[in-house]
C-alpha positions as CSV (number, residue, x, y, z in Angstrom):
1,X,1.1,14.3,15.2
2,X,-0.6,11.5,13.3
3,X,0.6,11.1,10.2
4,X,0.8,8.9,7.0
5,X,3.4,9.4,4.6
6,X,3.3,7.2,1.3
7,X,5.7,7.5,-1.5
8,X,7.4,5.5,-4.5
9,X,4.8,5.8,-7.2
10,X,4.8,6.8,-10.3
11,X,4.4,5.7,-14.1
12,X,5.6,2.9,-15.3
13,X,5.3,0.5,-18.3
14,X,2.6,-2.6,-18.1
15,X,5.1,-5.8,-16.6
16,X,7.2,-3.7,-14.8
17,X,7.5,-2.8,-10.5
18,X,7.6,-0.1,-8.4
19,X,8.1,-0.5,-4.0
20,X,5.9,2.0,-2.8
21,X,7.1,3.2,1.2
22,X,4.7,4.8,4.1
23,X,6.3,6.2,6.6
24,X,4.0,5.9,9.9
25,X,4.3,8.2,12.9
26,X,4.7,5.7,15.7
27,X,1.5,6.3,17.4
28,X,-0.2,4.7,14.3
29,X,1.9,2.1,13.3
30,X,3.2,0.5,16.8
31,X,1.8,-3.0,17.5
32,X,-0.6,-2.4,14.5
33,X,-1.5,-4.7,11.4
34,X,-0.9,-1.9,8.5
35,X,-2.3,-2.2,5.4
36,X,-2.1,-1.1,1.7
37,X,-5.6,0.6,-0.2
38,X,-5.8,1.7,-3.6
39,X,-8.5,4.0,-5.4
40,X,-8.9,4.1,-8.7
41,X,-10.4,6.4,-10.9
42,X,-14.0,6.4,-10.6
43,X,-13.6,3.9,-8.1
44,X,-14.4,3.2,-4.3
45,X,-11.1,2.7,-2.3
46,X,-10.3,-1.0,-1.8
47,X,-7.6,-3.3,0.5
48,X,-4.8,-4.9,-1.6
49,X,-2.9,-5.9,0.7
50,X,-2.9,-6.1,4.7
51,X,-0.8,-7.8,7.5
52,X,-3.5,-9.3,10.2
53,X,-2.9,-9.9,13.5
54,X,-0.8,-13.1,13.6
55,X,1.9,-11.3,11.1
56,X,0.3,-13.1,8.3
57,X,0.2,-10.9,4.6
58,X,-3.6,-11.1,2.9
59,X,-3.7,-10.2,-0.6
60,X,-6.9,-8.8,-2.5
61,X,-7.4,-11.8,-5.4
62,X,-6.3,-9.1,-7.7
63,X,-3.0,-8.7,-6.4
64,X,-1.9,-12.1,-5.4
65,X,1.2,-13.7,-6.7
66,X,2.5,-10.1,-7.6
67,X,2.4,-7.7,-5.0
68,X,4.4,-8.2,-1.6
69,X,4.1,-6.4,1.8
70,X,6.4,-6.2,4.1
71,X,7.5,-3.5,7.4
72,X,10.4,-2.4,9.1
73,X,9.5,-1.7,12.4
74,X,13.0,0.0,13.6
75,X,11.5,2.3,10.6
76,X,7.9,2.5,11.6
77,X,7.5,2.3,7.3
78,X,5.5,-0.7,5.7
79,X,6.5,-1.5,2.0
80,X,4.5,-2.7,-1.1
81,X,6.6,-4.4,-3.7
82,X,4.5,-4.7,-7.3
83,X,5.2,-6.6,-9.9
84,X,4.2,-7.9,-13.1
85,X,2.4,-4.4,-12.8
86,X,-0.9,-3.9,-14.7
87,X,-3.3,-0.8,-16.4
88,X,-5.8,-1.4,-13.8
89,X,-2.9,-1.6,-10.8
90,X,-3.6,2.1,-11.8
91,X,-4.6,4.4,-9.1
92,X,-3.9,6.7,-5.8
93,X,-2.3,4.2,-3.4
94,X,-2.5,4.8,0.2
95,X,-1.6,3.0,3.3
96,X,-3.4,3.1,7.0
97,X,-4.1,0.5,9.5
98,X,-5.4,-2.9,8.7
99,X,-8.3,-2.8,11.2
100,X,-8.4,-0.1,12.7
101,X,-8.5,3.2,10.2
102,X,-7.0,6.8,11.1
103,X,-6.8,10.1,8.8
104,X,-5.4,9.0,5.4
105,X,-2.2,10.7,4.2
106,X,-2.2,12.0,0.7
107,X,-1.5,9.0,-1.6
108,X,1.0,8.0,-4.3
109,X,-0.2,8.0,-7.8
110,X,0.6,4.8,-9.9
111,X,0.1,4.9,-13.5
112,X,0.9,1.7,-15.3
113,X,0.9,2.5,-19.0
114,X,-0.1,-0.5,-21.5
């Protein structure tokens, strides 16, 4: 079955982190880039951070300098480290494929309080 399973969110004070985890059944994430979205209220979903296809990370401008991503791939799980979180780091966070999208799991909610 193909399925995304993101978790690690939650509230947390303006300046401080959370490491969200997706765990990817291995049809999705097997000799895939992955990626991390994020939709926030009101908002359109947008990329914050992806791996391409030479390995490489790509951060949204917004999320440069703070955020990290990173995968185990003994795991099939891909990470996101935040930092230095923000109010408008607030949203549903969701991960997929870089390039290539499939059904979306259900999110983790981040609310960064100011």
């Amino acid at each position: 079955q193909v399925q995304l399973v993101e978790s690690g969110g939650g509230l947390v004070q303006a300046g401080g982190s959370l490491r969200l985890s997706c765990a990817a059944s291995g049809s999705i994430f097997s000799g895939q880039p992955m990626g991390w979205y994020r939709q926030a209220p009101g908002k359109q979903r947008e990329l914050v951070a992806r791996f391409t296809w030479s390995g490489s990370p790509n951060y949204s401008d917004s999320v440069k300098g703070r955020f990290t991503i990173s995968r185990d791939n003994a795991k099939n799980t891909v990470y996101l480290q935040m930092n230095s979180l923000k109010s408008e780091d607030t949203g549903v966070y969701y991960c997929n494929r870089a390039y290539a999208l499939v059904a979306w799991g259900q999110g983790t909610q981040v609310t960064v309080s100011s």
